[in-house]
PyMOL CGO cylinders between C-alpha atoms (Angstrom):
from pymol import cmd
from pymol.cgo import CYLINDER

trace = [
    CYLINDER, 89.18, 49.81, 96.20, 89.74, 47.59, 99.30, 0.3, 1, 1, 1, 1, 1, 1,
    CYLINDER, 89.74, 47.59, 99.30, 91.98, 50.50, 100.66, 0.3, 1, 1, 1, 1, 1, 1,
    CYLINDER, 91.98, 50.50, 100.66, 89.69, 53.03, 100.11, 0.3, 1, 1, 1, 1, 1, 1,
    CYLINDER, 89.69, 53.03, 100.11, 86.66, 50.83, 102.02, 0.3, 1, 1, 1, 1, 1, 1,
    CYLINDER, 86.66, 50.83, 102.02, 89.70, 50.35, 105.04, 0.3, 1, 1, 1, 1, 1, 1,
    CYLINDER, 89.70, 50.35, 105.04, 90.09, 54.27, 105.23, 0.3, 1, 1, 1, 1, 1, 1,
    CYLINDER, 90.09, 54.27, 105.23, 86.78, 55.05, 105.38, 0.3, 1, 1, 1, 1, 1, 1,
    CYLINDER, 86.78, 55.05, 105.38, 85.96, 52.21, 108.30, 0.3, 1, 1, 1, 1, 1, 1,
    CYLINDER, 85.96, 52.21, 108.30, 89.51, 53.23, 110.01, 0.3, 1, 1, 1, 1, 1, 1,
    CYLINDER, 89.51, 53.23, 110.01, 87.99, 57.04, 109.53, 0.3, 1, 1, 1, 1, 1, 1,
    CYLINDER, 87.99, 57.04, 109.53, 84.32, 56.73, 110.96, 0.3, 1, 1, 1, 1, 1, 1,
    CYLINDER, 84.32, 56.73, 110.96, 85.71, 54.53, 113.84, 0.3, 1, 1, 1, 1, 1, 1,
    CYLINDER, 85.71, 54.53, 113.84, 88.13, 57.25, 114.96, 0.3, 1, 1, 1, 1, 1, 1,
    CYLINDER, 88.13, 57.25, 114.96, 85.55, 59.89, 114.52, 0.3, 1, 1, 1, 1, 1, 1,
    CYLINDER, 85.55, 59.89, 114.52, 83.38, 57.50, 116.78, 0.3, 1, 1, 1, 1, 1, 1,
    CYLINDER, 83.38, 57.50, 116.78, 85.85, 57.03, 119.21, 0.3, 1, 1, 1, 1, 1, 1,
    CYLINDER, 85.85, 57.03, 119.21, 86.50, 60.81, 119.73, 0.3, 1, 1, 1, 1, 1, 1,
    CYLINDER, 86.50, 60.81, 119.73, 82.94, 61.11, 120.83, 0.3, 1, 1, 1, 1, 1, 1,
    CYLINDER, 82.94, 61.11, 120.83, 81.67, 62.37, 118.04, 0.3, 1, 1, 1, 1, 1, 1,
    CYLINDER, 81.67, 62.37, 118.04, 77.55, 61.54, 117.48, 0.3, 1, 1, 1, 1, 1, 1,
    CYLINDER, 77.55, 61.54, 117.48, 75.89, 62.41, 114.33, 0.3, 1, 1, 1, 1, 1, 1,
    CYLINDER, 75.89, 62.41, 114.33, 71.88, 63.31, 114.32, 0.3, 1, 1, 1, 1, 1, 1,
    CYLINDER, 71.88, 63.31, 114.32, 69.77, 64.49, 111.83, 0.3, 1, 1, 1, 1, 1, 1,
    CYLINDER, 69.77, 64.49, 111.83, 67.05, 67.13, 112.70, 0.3, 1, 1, 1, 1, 1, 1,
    CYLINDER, 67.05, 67.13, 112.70, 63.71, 65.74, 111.51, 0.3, 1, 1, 1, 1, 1, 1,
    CYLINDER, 63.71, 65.74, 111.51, 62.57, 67.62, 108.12, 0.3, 1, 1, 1, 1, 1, 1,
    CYLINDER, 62.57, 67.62, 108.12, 66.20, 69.99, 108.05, 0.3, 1, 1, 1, 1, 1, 1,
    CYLINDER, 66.20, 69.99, 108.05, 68.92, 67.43, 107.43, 0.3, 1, 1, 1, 1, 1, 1,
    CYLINDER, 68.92, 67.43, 107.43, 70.74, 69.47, 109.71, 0.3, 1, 1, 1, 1, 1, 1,
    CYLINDER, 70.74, 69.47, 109.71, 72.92, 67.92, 112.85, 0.3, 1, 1, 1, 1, 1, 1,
    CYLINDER, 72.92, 67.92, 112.85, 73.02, 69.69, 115.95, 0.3, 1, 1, 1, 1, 1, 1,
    CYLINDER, 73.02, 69.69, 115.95, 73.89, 68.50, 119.81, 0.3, 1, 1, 1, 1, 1, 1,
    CYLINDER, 73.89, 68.50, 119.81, 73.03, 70.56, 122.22, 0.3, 1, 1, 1, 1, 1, 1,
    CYLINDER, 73.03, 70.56, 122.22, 75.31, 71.96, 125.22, 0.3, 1, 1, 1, 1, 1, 1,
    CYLINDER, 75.31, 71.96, 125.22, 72.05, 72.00, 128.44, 0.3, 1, 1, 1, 1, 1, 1,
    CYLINDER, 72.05, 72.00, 128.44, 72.89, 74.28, 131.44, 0.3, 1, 1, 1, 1, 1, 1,
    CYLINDER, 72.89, 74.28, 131.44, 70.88, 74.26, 134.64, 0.3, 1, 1, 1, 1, 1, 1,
    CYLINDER, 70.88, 74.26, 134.64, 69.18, 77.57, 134.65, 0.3, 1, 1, 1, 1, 1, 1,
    CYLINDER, 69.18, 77.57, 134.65, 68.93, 79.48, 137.54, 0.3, 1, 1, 1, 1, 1, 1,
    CYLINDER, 68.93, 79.48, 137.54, 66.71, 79.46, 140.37, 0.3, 1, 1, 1, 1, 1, 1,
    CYLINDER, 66.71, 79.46, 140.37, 65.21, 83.15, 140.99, 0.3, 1, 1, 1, 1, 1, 1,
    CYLINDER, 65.21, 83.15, 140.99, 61.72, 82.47, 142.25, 0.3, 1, 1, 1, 1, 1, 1,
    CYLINDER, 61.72, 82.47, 142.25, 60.67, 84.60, 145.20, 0.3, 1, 1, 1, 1, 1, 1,
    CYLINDER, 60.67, 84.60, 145.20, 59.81, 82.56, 147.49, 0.3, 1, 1, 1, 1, 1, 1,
    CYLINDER, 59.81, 82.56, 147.49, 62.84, 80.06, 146.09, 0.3, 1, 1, 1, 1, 1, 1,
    CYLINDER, 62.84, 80.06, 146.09, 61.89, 76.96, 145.39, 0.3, 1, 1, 1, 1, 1, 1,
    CYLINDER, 61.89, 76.96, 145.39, 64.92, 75.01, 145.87, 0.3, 1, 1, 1, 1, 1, 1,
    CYLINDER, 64.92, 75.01, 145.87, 65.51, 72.39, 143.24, 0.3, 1, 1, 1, 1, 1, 1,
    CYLINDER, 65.51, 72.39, 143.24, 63.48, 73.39, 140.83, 0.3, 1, 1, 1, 1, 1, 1,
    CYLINDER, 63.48, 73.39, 140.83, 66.19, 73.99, 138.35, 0.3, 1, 1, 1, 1, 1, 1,
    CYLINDER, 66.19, 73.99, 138.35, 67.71, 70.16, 138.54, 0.3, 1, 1, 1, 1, 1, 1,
    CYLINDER, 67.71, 70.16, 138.54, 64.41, 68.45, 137.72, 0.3, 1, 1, 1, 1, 1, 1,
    CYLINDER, 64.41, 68.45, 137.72, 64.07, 71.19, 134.73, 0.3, 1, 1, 1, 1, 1, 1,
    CYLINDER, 64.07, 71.19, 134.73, 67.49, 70.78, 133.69, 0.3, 1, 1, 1, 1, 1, 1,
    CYLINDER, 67.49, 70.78, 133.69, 66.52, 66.87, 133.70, 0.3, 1, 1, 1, 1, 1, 1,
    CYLINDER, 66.52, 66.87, 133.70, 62.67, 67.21, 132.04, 0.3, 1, 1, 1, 1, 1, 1,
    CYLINDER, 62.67, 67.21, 132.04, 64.68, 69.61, 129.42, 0.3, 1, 1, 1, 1, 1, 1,
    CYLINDER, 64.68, 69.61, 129.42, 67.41, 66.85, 128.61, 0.3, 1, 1, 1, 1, 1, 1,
    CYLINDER, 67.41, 66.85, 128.61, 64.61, 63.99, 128.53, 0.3, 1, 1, 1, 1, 1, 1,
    CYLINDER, 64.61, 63.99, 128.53, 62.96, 65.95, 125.96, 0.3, 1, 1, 1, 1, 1, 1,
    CYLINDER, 62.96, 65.95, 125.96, 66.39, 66.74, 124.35, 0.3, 1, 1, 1, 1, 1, 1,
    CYLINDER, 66.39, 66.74, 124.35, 66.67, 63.01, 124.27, 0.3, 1, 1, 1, 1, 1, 1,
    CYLINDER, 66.67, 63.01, 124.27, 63.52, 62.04, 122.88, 0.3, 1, 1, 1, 1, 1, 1,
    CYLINDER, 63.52, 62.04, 122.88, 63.69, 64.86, 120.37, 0.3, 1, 1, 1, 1, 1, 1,
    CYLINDER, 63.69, 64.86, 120.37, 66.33, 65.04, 117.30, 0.3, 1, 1, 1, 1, 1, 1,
    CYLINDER, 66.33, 65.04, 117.30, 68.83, 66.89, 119.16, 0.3, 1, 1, 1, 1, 1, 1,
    CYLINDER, 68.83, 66.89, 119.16, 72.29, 65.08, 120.43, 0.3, 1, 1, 1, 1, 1, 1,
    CYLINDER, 72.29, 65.08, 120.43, 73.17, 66.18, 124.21, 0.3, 1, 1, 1, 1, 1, 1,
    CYLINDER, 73.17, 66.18, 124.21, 76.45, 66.77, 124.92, 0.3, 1, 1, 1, 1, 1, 1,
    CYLINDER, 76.45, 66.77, 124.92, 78.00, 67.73, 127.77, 0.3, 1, 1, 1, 1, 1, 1,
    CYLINDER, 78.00, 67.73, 127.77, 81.27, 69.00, 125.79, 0.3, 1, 1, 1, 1, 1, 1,
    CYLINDER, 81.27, 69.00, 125.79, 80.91, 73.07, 125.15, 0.3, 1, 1, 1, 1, 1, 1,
    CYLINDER, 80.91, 73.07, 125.15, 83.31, 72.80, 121.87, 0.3, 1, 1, 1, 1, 1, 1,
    CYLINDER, 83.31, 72.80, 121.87, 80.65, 70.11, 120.10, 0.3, 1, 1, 1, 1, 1, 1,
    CYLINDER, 80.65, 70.11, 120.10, 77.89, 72.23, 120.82, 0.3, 1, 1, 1, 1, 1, 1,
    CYLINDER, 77.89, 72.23, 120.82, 76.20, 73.70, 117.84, 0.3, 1, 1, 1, 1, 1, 1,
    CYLINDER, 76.20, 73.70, 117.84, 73.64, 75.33, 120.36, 0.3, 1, 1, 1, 1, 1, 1,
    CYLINDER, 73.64, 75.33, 120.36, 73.90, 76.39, 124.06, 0.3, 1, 1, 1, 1, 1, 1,
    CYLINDER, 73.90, 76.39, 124.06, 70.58, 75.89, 126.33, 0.3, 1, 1, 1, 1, 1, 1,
    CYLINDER, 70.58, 75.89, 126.33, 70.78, 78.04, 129.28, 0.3, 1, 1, 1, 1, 1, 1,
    CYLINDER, 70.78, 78.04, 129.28, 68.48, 80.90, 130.96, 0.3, 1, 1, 1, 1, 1, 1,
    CYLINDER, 68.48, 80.90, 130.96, 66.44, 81.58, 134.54, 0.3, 1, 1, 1, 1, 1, 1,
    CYLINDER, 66.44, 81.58, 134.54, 63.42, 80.19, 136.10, 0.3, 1, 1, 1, 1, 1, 1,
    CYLINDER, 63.42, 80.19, 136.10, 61.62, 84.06, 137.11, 0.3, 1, 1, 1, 1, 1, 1,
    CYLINDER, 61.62, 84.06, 137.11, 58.45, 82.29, 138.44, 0.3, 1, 1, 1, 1, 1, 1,
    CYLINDER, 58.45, 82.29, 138.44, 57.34, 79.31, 139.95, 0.3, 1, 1, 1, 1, 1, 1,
    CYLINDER, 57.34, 79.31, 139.95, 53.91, 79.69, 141.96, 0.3, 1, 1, 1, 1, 1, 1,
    CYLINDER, 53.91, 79.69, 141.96, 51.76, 77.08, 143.02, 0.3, 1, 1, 1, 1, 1, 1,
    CYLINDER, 51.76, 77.08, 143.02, 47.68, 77.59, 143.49, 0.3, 1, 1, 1, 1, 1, 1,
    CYLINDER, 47.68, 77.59, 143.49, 45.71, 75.00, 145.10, 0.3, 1, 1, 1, 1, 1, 1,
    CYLINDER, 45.71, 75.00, 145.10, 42.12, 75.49, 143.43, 0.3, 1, 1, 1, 1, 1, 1,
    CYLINDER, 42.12, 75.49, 143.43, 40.40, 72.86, 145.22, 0.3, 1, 1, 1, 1, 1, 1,
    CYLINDER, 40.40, 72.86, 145.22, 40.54, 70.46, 148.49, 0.3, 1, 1, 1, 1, 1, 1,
    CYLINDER, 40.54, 70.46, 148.49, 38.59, 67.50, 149.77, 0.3, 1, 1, 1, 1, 1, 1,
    CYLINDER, 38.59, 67.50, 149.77, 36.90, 67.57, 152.89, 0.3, 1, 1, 1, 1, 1, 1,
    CYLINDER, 36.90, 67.57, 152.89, 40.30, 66.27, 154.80, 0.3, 1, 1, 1, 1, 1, 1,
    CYLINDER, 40.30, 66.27, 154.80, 41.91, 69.93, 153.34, 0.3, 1, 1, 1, 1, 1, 1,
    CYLINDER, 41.91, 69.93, 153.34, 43.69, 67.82, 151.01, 0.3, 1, 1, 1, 1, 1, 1,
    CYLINDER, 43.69, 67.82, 151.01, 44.61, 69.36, 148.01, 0.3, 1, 1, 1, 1, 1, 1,
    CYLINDER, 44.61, 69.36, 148.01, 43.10, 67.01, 144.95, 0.3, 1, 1, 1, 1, 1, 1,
    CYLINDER, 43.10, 67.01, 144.95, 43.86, 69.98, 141.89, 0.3, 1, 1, 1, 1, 1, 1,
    CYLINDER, 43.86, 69.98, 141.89, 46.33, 72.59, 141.70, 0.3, 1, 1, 1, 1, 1, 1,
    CYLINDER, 46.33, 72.59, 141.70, 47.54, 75.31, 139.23, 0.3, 1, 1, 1, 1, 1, 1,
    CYLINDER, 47.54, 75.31, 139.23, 51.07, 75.91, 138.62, 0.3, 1, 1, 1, 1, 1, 1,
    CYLINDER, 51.07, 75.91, 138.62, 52.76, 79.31, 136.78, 0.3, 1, 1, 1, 1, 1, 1,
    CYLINDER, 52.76, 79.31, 136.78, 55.55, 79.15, 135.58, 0.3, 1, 1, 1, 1, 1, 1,
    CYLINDER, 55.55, 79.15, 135.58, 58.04, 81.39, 134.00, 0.3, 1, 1, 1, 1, 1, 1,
    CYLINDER, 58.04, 81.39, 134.00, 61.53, 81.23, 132.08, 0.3, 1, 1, 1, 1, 1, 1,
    CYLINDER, 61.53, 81.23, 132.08, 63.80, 83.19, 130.41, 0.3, 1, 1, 1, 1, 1, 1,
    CYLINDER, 63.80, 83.19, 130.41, 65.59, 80.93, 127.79, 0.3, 1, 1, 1, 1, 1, 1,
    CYLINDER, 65.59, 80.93, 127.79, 68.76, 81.79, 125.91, 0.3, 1, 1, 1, 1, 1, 1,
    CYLINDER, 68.76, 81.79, 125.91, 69.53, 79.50, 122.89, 0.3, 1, 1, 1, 1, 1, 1,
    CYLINDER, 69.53, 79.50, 122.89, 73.19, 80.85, 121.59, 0.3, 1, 1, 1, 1, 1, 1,
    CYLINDER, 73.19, 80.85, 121.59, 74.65, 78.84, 118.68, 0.3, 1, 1, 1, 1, 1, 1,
    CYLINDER, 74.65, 78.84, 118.68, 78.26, 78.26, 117.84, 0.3, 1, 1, 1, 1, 1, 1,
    CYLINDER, 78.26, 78.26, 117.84, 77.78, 80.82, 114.85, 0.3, 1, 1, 1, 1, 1, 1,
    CYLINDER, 77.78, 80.82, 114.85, 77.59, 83.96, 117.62, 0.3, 1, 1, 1, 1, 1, 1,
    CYLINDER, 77.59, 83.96, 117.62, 73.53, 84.13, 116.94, 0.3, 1, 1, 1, 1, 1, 1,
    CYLINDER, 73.53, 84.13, 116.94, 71.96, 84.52, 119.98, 0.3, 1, 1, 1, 1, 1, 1,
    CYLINDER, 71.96, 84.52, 119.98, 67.94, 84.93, 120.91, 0.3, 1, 1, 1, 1, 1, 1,
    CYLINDER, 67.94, 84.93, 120.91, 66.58, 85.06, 124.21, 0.3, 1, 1, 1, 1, 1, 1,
    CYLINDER, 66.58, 85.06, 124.21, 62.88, 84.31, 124.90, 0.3, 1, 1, 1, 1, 1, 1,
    CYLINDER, 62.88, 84.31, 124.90, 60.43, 84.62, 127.96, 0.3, 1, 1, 1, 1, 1, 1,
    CYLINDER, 60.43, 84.62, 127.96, 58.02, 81.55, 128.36, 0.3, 1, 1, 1, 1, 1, 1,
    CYLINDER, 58.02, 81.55, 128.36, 55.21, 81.84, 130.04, 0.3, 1, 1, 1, 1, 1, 1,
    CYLINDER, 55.21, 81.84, 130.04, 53.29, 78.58, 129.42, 0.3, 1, 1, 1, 1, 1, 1,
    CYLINDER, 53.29, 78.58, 129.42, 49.21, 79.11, 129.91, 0.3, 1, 1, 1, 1, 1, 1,
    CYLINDER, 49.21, 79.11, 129.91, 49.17, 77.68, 133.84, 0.3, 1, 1, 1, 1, 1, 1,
    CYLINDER, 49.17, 77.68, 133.84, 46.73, 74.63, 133.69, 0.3, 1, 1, 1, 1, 1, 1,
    CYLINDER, 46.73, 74.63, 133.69, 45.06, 72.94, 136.45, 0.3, 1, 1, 1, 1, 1, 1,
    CYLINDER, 45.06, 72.94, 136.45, 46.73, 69.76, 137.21, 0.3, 1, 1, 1, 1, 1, 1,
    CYLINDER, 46.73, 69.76, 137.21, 44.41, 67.03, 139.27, 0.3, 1, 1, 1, 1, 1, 1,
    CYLINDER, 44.41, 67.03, 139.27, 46.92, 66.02, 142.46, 0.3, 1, 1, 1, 1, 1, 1,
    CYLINDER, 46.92, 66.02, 142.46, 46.84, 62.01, 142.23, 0.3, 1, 1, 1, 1, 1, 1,
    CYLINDER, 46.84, 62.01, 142.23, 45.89, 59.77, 145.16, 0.3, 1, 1, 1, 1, 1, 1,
    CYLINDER, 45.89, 59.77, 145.16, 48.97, 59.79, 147.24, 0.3, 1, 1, 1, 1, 1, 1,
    CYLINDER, 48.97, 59.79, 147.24, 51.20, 62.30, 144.90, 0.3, 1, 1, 1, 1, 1, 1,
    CYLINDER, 51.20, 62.30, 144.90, 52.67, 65.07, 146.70, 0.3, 1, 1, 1, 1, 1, 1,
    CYLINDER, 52.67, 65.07, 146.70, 52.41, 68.93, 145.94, 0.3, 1, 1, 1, 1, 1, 1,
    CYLINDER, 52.41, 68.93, 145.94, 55.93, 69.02, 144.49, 0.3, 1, 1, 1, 1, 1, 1,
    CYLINDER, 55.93, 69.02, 144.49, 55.05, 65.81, 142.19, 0.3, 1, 1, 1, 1, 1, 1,
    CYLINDER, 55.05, 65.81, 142.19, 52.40, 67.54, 140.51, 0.3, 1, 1, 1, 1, 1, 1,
    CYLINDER, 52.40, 67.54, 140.51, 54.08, 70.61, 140.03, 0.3, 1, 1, 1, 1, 1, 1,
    CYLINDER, 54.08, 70.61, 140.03, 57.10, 68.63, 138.28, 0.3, 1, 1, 1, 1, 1, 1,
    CYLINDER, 57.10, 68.63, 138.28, 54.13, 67.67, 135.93, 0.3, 1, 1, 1, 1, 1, 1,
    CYLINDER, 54.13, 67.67, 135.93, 54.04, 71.32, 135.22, 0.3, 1, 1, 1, 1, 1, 1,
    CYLINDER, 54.04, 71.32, 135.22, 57.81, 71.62, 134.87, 0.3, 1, 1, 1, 1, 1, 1,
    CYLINDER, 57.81, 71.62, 134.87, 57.62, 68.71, 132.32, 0.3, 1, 1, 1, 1, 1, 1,
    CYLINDER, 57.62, 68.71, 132.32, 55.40, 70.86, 130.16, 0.3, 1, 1, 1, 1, 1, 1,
    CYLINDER, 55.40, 70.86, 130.16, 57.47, 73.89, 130.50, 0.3, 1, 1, 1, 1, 1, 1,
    CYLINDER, 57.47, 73.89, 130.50, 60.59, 71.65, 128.64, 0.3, 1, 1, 1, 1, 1, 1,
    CYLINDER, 60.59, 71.65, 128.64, 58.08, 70.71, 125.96, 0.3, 1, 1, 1, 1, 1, 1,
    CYLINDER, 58.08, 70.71, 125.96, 57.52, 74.26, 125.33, 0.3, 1, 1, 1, 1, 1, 1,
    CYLINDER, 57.52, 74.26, 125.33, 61.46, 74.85, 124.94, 0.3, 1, 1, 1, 1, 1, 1,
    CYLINDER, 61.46, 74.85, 124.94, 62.03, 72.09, 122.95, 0.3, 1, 1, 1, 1, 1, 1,
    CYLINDER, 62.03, 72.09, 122.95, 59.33, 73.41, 120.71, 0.3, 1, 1, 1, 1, 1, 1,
    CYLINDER, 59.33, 73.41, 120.71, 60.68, 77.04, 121.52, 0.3, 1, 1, 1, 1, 1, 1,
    CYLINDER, 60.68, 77.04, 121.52, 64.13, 75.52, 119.85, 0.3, 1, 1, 1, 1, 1, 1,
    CYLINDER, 64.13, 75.52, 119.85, 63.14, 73.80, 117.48, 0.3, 1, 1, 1, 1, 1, 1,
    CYLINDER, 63.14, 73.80, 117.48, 60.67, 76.23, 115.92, 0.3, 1, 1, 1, 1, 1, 1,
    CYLINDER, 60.67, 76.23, 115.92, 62.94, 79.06, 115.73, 0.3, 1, 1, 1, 1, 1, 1,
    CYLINDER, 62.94, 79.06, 115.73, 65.89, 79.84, 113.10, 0.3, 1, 1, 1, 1, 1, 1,
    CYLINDER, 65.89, 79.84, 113.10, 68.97, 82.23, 114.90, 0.3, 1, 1, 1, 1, 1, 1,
    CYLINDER, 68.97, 82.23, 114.90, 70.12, 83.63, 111.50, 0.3, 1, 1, 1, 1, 1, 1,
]
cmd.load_cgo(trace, "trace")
């Protein structure tokens, strides 16, 4: 019995050690890590960086969701990649100094969500563009990163929501 007990420590600490990480999906019992690409940038006018803080919102989200992120592309049950079409910004209203104090952001992304199997769906988001109130001393580019953090909820929910088979 004692030998048994050994192999199965001596077991789950090599699996451990090989970077290995086990997660259950909420409600499925399923585990699944996730491989995260940056998408590319095609907004006309670009918007340079965009894609880095939505690559990070999207792996904060990963994070706080039931996913494991990995950056390994032969643990990945599911690949995360796709294209940021459209990223406008509207300022809907000023104070007397011209400062913008609300703004509206559209957004829109292609995501691709490919699993290990072969299955592969590909989705355009287009999350409702809200106005966002600029905050005392927050830049144009920080409130529209508020809108970017919305758009990885959506994906998160996108993968999450959807079965590939």
């Amino acid at each position: 019995m004692r030998k048994i007990l050994a192999g199965i420590v001596l077991f789950a600490g090599l699996f451990l050690a090989c970077g290995y990480t086990v997660s259950s999906r909420i409600g499925t019992g399923k585990s699944e890590s996730v491989l995260l690409t940056v998408f590319e940038n095609h907004t006309e006018p670009y918007q340079p960086g965009i894609e880095v803080f939505l690559y990070r919102a999207i792996a904060d989200e990963l994070r706080l969701s039931s996913y494991a992120l990995t950056q390994n592309v032969n643990l990945a049950d599911i690949t995360l990649n796709g294209e940021i079409l459209e990223y406008k910004q509207t300022v809907l209203s000023t104070d007397t100094n011209q400062t913008p104090t609300e703004i509206q952001v559209a957004v829109k992304i292609k995501l691709i969500i490919s699993e290990s199997s072969g299955a592969k769906n590909t989705y355009i988001l287009t999350p409702k563009p809200e106005p966002f109130a600029v905050v005392k001393g927050e830049t144009l580019e920080q409130a529209g990163q508020r809108a970017l953090k919305n758009a990885a909820k959506l994906v998160i929910f996108k993968l999450g929501g959807e079965s590939l088979q």
